[in-house]
C-alpha positions in Angstrom: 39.6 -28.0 -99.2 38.9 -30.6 -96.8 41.3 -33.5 -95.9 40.3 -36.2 -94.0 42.2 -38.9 -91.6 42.2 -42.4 -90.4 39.2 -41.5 -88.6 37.2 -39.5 -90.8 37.8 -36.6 -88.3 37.7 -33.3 -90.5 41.0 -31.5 -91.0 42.3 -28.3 -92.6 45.1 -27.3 -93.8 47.6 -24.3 -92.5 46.4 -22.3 -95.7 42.9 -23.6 -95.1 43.0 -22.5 -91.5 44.7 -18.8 -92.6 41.7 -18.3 -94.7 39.2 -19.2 -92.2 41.0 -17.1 -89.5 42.5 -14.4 -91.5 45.8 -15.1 -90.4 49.0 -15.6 -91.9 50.5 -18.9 -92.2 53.8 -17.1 -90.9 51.7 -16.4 -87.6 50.1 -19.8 -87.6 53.9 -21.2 -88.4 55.2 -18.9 -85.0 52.0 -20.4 -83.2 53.4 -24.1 -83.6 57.3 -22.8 -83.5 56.4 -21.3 -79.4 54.1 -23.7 -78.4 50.7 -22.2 -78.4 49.2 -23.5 -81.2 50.2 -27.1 -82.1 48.7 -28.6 -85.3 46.7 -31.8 -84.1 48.2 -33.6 -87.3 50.4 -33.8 -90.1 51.2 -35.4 -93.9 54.7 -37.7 -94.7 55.9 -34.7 -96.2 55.7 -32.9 -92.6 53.2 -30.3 -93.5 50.8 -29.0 -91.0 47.2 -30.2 -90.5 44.7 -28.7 -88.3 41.8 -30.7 -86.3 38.7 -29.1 -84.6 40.0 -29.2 -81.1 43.0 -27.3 -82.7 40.7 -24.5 -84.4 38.7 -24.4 -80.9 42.1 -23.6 -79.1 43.2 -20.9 -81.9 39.6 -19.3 -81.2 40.3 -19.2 -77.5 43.9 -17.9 -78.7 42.3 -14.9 -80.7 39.9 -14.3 -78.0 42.4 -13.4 -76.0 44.4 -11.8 -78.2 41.4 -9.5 -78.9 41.3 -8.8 -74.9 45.1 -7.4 -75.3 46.6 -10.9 -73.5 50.4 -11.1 -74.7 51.0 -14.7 -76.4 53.0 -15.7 -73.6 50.6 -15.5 -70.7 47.8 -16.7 -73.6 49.8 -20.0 -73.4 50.3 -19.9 -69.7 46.5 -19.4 -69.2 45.6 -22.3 -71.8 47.7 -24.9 -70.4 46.7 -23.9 -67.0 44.2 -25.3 -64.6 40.3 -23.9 -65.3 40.5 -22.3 -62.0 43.6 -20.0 -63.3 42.0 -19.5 -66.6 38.9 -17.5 -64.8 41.9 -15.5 -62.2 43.5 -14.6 -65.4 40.1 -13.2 -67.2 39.6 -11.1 -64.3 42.9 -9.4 -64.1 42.2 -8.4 -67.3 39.3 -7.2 -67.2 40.4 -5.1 -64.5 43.2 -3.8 -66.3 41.1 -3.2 -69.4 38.7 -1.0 -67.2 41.4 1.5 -65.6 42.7 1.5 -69.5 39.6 3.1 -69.8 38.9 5.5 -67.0 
């Protein structure tokens, strides 16, 4: 299901989004209740509404989730400048190399 705005700008909602990401909405729900993953939008009745810069930030969120970041430094990273984002990637890709020797 597909809602729309004011602006015609395409918008899912959080069960919308769990379905596409194979999330739970209890994990998207912790996402918006530390920070990491605001929803761009929301109805009058308060309920959570997800825009495409949001889904492009909960990709980059499960990206490095996959990479074994902790949500905490994922945050950090995210709202950091560009230049921190590429220090943080290769940390862990250092780390994720002695994991492997």
């Amino acid at each position: 299901m597909e809602a729309r705005n004011e602006k015609t700008e395409q918008i899912w909602t959080v069960g919308e989004v769990a379905l596409l990401t194979r999330l739970s909405i209890r994990t998207l729900h912790h996402y918006d209740d530390i920070g990491l993953l605001r929803p761009g939008a929301r109805t009058e009745a308060g309920y959570r509404l997800y825009t495409p810069a949001d889904l492009a930030r909960l990709w980059r969120v499960l990206s490095y989730r996959e990479l074994g970041f902790p949500l905490a430094e994922i945050a950090r990273v995210l709202d950091a400048p560009p230049g921190d984002e590429v220090a943080a990637l290769r940390t862990q890709v250092a780390l994720l190399r002695e994991k492997q020797r």
